[in-house]
MARTORVO-288609 format. One record per residue (C-alpha): residue in one letter; x, y negated, z negated; residue number from 1. Coordinates in steps of 0.02 Angstrom, whole numbers, plus 50000, padded with zeros to 5 digits. Layout:
<nodes>
A,X,Y,Z,NUM .
...
</nodes>
This chain:
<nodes>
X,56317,43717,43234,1 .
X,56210,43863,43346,2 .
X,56116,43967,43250,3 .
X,56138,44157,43320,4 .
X,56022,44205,43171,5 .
X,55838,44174,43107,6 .
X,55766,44260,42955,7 .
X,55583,44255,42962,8 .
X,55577,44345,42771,9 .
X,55562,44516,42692,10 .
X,55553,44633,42837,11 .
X,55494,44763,42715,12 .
X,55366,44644,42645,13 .
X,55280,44592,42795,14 .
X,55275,44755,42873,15 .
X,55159,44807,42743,16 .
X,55063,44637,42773,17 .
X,55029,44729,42968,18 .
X,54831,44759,42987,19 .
X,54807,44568,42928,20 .
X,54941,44522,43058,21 .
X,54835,44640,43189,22 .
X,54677,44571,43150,23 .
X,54791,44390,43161,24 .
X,54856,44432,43341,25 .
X,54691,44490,43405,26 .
X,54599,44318,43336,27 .
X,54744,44226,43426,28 .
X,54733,44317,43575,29 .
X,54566,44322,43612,30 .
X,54514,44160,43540,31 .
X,54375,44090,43414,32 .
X,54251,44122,43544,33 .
X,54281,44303,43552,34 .
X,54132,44389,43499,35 .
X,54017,44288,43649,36 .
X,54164,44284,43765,37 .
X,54249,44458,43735,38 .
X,54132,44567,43617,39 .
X,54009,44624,43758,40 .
X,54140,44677,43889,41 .
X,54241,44768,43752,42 .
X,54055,44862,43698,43 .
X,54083,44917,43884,44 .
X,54228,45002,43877,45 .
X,54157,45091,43718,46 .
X,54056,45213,43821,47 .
X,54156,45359,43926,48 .
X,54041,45352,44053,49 .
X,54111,45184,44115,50 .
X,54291,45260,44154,51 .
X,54327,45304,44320,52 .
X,54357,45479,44371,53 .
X,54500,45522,44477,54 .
X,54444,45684,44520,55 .
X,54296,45642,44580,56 .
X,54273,45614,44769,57 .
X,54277,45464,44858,58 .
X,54087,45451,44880,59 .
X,54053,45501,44715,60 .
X,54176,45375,44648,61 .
X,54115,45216,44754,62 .
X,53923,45272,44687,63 .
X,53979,45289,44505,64 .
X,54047,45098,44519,65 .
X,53894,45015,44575,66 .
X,53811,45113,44434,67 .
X,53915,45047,44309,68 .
X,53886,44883,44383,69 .
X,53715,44914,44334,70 .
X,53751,44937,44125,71 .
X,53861,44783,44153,72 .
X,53674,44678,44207,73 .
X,53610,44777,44055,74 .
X,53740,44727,43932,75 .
X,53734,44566,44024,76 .
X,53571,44551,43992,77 .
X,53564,44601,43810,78 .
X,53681,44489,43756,79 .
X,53658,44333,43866,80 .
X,53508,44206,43868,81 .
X,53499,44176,44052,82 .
X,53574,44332,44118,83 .
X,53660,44356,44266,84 .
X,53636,44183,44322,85 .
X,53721,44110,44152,86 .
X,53863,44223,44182,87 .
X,53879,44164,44356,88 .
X,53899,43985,44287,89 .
X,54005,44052,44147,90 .
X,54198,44078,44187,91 .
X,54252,44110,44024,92 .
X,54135,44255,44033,93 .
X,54156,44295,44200,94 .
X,54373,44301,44186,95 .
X,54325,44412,44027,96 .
X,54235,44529,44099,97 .
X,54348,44537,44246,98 .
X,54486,44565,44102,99 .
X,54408,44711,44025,100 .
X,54308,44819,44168,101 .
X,54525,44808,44272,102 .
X,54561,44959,44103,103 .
X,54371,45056,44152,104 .
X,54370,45049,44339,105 .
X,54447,44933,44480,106 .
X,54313,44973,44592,107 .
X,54176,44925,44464,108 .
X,54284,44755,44448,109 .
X,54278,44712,44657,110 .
X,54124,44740,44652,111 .
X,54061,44641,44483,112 .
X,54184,44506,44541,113 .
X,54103,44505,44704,114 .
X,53916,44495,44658,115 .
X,53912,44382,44494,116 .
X,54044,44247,44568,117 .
X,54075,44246,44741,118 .
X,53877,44282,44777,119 .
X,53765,44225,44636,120 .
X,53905,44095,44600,121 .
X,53913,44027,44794,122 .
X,53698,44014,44771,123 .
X,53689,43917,44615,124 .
X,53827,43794,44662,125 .
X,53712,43747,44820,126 .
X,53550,43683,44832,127 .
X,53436,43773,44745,128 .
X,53290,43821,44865,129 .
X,53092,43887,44840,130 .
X,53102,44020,44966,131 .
X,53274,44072,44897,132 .
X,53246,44140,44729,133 .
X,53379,44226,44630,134 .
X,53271,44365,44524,135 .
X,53309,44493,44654,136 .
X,53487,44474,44632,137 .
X,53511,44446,44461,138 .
X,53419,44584,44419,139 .
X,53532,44710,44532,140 .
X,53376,44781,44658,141 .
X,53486,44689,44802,142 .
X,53674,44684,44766,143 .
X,53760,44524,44818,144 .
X,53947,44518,44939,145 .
X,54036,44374,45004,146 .
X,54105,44366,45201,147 .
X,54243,44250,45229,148 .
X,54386,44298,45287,149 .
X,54371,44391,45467,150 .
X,54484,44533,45541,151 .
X,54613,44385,45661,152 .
X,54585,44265,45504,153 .
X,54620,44288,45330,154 .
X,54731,44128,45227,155 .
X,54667,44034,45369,156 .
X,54486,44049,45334,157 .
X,54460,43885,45405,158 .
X,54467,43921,45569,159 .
X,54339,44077,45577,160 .
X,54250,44112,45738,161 .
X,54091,44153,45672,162 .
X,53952,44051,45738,163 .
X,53776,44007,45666,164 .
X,53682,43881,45790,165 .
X,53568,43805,45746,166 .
X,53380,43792,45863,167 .
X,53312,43622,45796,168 .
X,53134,43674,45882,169 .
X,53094,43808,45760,170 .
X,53214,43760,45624,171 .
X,53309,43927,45631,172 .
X,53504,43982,45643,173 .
X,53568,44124,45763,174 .
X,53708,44204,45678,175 .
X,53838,44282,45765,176 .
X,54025,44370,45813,177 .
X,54097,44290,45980,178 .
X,54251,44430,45970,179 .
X,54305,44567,45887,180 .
X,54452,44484,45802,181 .
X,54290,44384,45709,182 .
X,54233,44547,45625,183 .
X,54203,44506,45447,184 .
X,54356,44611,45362,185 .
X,54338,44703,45208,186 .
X,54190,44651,45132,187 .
X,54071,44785,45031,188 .
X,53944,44793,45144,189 .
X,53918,44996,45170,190 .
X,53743,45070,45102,191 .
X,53835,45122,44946,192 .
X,53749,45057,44785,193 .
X,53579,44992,44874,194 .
X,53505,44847,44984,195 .
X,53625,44717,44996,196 .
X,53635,44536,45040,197 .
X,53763,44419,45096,198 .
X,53837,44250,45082,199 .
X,53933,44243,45262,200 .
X,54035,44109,45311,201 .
X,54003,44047,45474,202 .
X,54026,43892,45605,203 .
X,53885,43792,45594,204 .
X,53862,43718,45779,205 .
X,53709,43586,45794,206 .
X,53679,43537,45968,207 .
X,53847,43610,46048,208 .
X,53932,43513,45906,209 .
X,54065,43598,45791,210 .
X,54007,43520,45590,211 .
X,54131,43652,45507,212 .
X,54099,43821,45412,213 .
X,53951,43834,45298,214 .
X,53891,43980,45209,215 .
X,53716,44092,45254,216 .
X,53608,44204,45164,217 .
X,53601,44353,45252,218 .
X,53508,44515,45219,219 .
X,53626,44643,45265,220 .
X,53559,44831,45232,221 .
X,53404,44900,45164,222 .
X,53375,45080,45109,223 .
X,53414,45144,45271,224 .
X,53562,45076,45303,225 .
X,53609,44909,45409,226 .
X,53464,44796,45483,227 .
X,53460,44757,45660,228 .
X,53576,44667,45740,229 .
X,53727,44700,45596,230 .
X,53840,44823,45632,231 .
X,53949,44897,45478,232 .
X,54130,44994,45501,233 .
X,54197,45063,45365,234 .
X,54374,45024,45344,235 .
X,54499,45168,45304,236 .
X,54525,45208,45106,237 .
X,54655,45113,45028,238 .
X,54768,45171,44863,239 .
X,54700,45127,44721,240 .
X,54515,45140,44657,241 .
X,54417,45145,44796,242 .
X,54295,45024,44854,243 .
X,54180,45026,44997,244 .
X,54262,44896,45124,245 .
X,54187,44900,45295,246 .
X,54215,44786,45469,247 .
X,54061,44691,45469,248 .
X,53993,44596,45628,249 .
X,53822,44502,45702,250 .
X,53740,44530,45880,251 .
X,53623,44372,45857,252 .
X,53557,44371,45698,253 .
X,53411,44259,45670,254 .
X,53406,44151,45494,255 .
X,53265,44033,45423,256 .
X,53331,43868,45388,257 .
X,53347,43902,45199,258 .
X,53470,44034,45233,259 .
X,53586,43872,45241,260 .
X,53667,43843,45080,261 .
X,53655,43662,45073,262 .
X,53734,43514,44959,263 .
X,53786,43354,44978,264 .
X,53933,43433,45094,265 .
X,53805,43449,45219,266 .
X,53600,43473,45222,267 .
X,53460,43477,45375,268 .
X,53330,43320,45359,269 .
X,53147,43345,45372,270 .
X,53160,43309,45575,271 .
X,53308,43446,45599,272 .
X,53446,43281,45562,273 .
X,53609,43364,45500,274 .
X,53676,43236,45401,275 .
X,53854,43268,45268,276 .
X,53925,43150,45143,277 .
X,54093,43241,45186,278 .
X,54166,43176,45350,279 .
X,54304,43276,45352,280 .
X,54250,43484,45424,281 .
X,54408,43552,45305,282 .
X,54333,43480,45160,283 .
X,54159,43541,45222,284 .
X,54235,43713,45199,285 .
X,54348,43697,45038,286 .
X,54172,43615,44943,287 .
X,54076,43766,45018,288 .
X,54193,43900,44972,289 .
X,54237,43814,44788,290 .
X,54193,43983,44719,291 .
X,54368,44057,44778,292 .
X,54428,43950,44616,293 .
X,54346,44039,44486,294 .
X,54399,44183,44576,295 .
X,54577,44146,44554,296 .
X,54531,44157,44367,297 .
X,54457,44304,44387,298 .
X,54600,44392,44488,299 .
X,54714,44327,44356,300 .
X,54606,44416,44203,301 .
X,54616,44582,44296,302 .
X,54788,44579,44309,303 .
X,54816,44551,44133,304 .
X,54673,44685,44078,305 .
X,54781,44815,44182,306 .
X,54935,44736,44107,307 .
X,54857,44767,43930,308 .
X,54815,44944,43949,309 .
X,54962,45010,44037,310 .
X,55078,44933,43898,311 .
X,54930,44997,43776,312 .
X,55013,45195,43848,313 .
X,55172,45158,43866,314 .
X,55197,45095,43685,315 .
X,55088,45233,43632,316 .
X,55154,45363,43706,317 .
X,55359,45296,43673,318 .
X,55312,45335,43480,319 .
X,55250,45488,43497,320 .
X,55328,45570,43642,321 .
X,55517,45646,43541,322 .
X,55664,45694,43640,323 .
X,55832,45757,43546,324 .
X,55935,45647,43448,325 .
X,56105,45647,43392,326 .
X,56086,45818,43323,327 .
X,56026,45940,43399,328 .
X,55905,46019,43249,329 .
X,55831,45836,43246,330 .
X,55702,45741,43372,331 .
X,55684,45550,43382,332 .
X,55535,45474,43479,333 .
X,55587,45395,43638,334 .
X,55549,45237,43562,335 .
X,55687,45234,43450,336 .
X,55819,45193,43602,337 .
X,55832,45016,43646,338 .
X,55859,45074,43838,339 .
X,55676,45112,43819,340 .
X,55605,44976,43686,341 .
X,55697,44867,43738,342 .
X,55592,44841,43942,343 .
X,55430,44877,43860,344 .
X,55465,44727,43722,345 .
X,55517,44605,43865,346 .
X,55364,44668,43948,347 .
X,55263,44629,43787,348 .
X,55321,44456,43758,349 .
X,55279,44403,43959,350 .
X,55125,44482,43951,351 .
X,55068,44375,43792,352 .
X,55124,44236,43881,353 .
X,55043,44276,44028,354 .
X,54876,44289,43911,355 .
X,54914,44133,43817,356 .
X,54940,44043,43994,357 .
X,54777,44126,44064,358 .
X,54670,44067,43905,359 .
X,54732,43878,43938,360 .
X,54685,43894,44118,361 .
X,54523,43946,44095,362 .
X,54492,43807,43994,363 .
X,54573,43674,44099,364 .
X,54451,43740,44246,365 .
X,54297,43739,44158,366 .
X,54332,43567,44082,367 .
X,54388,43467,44198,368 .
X,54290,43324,44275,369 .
X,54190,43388,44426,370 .
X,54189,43171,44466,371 .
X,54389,43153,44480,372 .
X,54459,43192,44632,373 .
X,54612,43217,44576,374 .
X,54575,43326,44412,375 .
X,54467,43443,44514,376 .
X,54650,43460,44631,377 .
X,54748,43474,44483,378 .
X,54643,43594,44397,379 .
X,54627,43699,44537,380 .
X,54821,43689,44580,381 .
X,54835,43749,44423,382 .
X,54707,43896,44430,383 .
X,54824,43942,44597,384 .
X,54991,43947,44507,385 .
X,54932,44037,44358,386 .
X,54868,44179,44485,387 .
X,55011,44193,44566,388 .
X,55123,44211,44430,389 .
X,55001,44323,44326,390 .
X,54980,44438,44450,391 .
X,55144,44449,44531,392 .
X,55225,44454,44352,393 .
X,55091,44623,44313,394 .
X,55166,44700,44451,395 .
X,55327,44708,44382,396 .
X,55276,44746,44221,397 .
X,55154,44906,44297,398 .
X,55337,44970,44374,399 .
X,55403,44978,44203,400 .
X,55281,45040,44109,401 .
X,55272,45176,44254,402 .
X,55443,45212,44239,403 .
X,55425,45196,44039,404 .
X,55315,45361,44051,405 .
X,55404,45465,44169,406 .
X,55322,45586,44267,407 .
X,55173,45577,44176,408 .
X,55152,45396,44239,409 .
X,55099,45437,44393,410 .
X,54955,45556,44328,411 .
X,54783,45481,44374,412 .
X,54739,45530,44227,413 .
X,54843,45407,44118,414 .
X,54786,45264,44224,415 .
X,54943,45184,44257,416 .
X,54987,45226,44437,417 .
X,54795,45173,44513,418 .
X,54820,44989,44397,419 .
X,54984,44968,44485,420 .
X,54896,44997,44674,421 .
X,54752,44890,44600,422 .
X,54860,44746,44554,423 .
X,54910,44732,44742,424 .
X,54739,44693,44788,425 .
X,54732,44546,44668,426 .
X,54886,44485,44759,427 .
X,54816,44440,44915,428 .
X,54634,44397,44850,429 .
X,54535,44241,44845,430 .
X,54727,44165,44937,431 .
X,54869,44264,44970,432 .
X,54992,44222,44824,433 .
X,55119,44161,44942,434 .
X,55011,44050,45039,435 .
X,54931,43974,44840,436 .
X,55103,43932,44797,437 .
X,55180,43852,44967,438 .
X,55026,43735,44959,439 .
X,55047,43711,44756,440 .
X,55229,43678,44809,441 .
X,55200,43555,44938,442 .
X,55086,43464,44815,443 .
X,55205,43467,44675,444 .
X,55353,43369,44795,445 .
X,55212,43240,44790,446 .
X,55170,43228,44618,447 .
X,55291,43136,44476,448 .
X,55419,43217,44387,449 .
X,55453,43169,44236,450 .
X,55650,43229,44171,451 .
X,55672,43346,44052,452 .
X,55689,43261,43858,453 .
X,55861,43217,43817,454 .
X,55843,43350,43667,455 .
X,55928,43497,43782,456 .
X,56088,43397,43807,457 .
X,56194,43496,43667,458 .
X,56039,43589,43597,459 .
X,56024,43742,43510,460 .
X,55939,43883,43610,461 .
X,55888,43951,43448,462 .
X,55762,43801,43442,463 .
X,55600,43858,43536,464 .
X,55596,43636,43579,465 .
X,55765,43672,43663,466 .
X,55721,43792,43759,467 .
X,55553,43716,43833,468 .
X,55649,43561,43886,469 .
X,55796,43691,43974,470 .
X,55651,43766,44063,471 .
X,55588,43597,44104,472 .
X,55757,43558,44182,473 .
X,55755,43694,44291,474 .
X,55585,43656,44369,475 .
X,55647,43479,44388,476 .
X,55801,43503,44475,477 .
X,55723,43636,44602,478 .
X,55592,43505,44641,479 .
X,55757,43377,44645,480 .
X,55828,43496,44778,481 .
X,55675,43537,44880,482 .
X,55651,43326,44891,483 .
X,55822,43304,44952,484 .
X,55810,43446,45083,485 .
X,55634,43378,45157,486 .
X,55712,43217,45162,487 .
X,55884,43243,45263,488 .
X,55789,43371,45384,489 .
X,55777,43316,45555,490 .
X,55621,43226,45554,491 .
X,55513,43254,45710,492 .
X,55459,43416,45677,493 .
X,55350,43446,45532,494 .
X,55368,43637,45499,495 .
X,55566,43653,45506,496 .
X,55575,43517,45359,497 .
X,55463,43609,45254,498 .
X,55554,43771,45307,499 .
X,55703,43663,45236,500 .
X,55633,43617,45087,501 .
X,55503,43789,45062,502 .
X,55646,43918,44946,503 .
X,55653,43758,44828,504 .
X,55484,43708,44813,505 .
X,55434,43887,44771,506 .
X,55545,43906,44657,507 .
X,55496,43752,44575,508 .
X,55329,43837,44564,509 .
X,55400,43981,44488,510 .
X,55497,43881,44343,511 .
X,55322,43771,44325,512 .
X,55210,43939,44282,513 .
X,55370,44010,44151,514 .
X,55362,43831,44078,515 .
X,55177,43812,44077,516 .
X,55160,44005,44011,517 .
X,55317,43981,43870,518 .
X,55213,43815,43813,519 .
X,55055,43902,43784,520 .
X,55147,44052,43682,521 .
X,55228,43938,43575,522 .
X,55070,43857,43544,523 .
X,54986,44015,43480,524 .
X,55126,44052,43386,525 .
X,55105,43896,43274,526 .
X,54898,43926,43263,527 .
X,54959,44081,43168,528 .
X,54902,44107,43002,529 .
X,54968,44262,42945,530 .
X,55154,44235,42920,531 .
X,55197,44391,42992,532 .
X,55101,44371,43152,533 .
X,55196,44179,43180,534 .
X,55363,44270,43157,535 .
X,55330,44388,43304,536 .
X,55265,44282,43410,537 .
X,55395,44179,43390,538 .
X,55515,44316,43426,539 .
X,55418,44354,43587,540 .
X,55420,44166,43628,541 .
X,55599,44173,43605,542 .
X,55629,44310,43692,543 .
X,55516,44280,43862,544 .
X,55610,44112,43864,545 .
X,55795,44169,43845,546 .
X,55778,44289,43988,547 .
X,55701,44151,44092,548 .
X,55832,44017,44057,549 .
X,55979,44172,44064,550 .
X,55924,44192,44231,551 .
X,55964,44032,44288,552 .
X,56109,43998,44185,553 .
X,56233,43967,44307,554 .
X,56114,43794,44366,555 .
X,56113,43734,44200,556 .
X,56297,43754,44172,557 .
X,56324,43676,44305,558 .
X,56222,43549,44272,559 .
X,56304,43506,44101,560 .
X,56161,43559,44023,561 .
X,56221,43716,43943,562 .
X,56412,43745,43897,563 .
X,56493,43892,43901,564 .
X,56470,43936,43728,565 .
X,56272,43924,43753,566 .
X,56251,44036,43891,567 .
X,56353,44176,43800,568 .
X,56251,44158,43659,569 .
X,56097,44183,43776,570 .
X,56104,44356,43753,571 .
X,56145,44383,43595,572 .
X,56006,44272,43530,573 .
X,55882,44375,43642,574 .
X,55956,44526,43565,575 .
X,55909,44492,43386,576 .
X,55732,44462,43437,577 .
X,55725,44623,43502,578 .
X,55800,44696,43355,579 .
X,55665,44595,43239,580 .
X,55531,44658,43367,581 .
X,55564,44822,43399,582 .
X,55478,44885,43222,583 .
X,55315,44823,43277,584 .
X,55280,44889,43425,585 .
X,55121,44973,43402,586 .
X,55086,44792,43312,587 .
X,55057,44710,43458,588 .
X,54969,44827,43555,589 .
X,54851,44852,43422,590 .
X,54819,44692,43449,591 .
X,54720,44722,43596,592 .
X,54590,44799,43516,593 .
X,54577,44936,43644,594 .
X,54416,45044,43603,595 .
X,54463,45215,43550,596 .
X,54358,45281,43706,597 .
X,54492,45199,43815,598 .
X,54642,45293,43723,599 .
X,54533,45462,43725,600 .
X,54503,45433,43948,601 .
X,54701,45430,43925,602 .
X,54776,45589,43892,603 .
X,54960,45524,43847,604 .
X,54913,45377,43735,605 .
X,54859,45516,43608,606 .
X,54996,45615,43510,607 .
X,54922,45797,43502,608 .
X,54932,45770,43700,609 .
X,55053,45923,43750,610 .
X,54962,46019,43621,611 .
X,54796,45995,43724,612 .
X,54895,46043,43890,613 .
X,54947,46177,43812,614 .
X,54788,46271,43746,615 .
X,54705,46206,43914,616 .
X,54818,46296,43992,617 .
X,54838,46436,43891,618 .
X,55022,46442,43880,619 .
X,55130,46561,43753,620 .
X,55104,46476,43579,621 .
X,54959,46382,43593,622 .
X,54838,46434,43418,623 .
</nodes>
């Protein structure tokens, strides 16, 4: 018998039960580590001087970031032993802040993302070295950047032109840009913010011989601007919040020896001897660059703090923004209409699993066992798919909540429109989403696949057990179908069978980040403690799920995995979860604890709103 209902208890009852269930959600969202993890970040966005201005110019904007940067190393500093160097080696921390700074100001979070991971981090994964020390940076009076990727190569970083050679006679490296397609593109390396320093990542040649890319410590600017030999283009602005991304290149740039950051992937002996455990120049450059990981993380939290505060407005502002109702004597808020709830809810329930999905990551990244091989991959691989999804998913939710708030969505001022030109940034960085996933693909056609459990043969969708194993299925049978085409291509030619197999594998990837994201969700669900807050999260769980397994309905019918009857009832089931969900609303954005600065920097998420536009503007009625 299918169920097509679920009574989770006294609606009336357990609404009044609804600051326990906020405090409930927040615990569960944000983990038992929250106050270490979270609390400083959120103390951040406590203080209206961290919110970006819109108004401001350009200049003024880029200068305010890399002094916000600055209370970040004093918050830092405050409230963690070790400082920046501990949050460096941190990425709970680091993804956290990342998380909450994406609501303040995207520039402030390139830039913090920039100097605490992909510098300081880069440094203190290397040999440490006497005439390298780190007090300069981690105390802010030189501001770290990272050059990788170069204007004719970005996902294939590997093959960078750069060149540092090294002279053996007085143990020094001559850094340098062959071409202007090597041009270091986009890093921050104008004068903006004060004398910075680099980690570039360059061709190490040792006697004419090629030994890969390794990275360099290289003083870039001072405070008059770029030291000799380094030439810096700024690049034109880009939507968004604006950052200070330049064209950066070398005329033969001479580096001590310790400017190499060394490691067992390759070190200089006493005599000038390069020696490497790491035969292999690719894996030279992945061990060098293994920063880019905790990157992903980061991109990942950035996308979900932007998530989190434009669904923080839209909700907001859907309760108290009233339109006419039936009558025309009577006003409704726009929240009232399913047309409207009923997006932002869907929105709700991906971006908890989304958060749910991100918080497991983490964890899997920071635990896994640096001496396996094959965790490290599988860690990683799962670091890449989780960005992916996250961000690509935010975008989609930005457009809605956008849409959600009508015209004034696109206001600067409400923050909405800059988080959804933001987001597209954390698309392409630290890998290009595509590229991530068409390697993660490629890998997962190698791995095993276990089948789905027997359980969704004639299962209830109403069971959340049901509907993991449906979701299963679907990742199994793409990665079925992307096996099959790479083996019946044409062998010979290497690229047209994975061009065969690619749309499968992909969407294999897809189905693997919904499953892993749904698992995590349900997971929080039953750490609930406050009956109320199990019951929606279970409603979101069912409801991010449905739509996912609705959309690919017609491959499980097909399949025999769904009848008829089942995939009718899709909807309807998803239907009565927004029906239970759609009272609560404001529940689960609550949730995000949001300081009230943030809702004061954003004029719609307030309800006297048109009242302040009107006595601003001094318009007829306005007291």
């Amino acid at each position: 018998m299918l169920s097509t209902s679920r009574a989770p208890g006294n609606a009336d009852t357990l609404r009044a039960a609804a600051g326990p269930t906020t405090a409930e959600l927040t615990r569960l969202l944000y983990g038992p580590d929250r106050r270490r993890i979270h609390g400083p970040w959120r103390e951040l966005g406590a203080d209206p001087s961290m919110y970006r201005q819109p108004a401001a110019t350009v200049a003024d904007q880029v200068a305010a970031s890399y002094r916000r940067l600055h209370r970040v190393n004093q918050v830092n500093r405050v409230n963690q032993p070790g400082g920046a160097i501990a949050l460096a080696a941190d990425p709970h921390r680091l993804a956290a802040l990342h998380e909450w700074t994406a609501a303040l100001d995207g520039a402030l979070t390139v830039v913090a993302g920039i100097h605490y991971n992909l510098f300081l981090g880069s440094l203190i994964d290397h040999d440490a070295h006497e005439e390298r020390p780190l007090e300069e940076f981690a105390d802010l009076r030189r501001i770290g950047t990272f050059l990788c990727t170069e204007l004719g190569h970005g996902n294939d970083a590997a093959a960078l032109e750069t060149t540092a050679v090294h002279n053996r006679a007085d143990r020094t490296f001559t850094l340098h840009t062959p071409n202007p397609a090597a041009r270091k593109f986009m890093p921050n390396t104008s004068a903006a913010g004060g004398p910075k320093t680099a980690v570039v990542a360059a061709r190490l040649l040792t006697e004419g011989r090629d030994q890969g890319v390794f990275l360099f410590l290289t003083p870039l600017t001072d405070e008059n601007g770029p030291l000799p030999g380094i030439t810096v283009r700024p690049l034109p602005l880009r939507p968004g919040s604006p950052v200070d991304h330049c064209l950066t290149s070398f005329d033969k740039v001479v580096l001590p020896q310790e400017a190499l950051l060394s490691g067992d992937h390759g070190r200089f002996a006493g005599d000038g001897t390069f020696t490497s455990a790491l035969g292999s120049r690719r894996r030279r450059f992945l061990t060098g660059i293994g920063r880019v990981t905790v990157g992903k993380l980061c991109m990942g939290a950035s996308a979900i703090g932007g998530g989190r505060a434009a669904l923080a407005v839209a909700v907001r502002y859907a309760h108290h923004r009233r339109v006419t109702g039936a009558r025309p004597d009577r006003t409704v808020p726009v929240w009232a209409h399913r047309t409207h709830h009923g997006p932002l809810l869907e929105e709700l329930a991906a971006h908890y699993a989304m958060t749910a999905l991100h918080r497991a990551t983490v964890t899997r990244w920071a635990g896994h066992d640096r001496t396996d091989p094959a965790d490290a991959a599988a860690a990683e691989r799962q670091a890449a798919v989780a960005k992916g999804w996250i961000t690509w998913r935010t975008r989609a939710l930005l457009a809605e909540c956008r849409e959600r708030c009508g015209a004034q969505g696109l206001l600067p001022d409400n923050g909405i429109v800059t988080l959804t030109m933001d987001v597209e940034g954390l698309i392409t960085a630290e890998g290009d989403n595509l590229a991530l996933w068409a390697k993660a693909g490629a890998e997962l056609l190698l791995d095993e696949d276990a089948p789905p459990a027997a359980a969704v043969h004639g299962g209830d969708p109403a069971d959340p057990g049901v509907r993991g194993a449906l979701l299963h299925a679907v990742e199994h049978r793409f990665l079925t179908r992307a096996r099959t085409r790479l083996r019946e291509a044409p062998t010979g030619d290497g690229l047209r069978r994975w061009n065969a197999a690619a749309p499968a594998a992909l969407a294999a990837v897809t189905a693997r980040a919904e499953r892993s994201a749904a698992a995590e969700l349900l997971t929080l669900a039953r750490r609930a403690e406050d009956p109320l807050a199990r019951v929606l999260l279970l409603d979101l769980h069912q409801l991010f799920t449905l739509r996912r397994i609705e959309a690919h309905g017609g491959e499980l019918l097909s399949a025999g995995l769904l009848t008829p009857q089942q995939v009718g009832l899709l909807p309807e089931l998803a239907e009565q979860s927004l029906g239970r969900l759609a009272g609560h609303g404001r529940t689960l954005v609550d949730a995000f604890d949001l300081p009230d600065a943030f809702y004061a920097a954003r004029p719609i998420a307030n309800p006297d709103y048109q009242r302040a536009f009107e006595e601003e503007e001094g318009m007829p009625g306005a007291p």
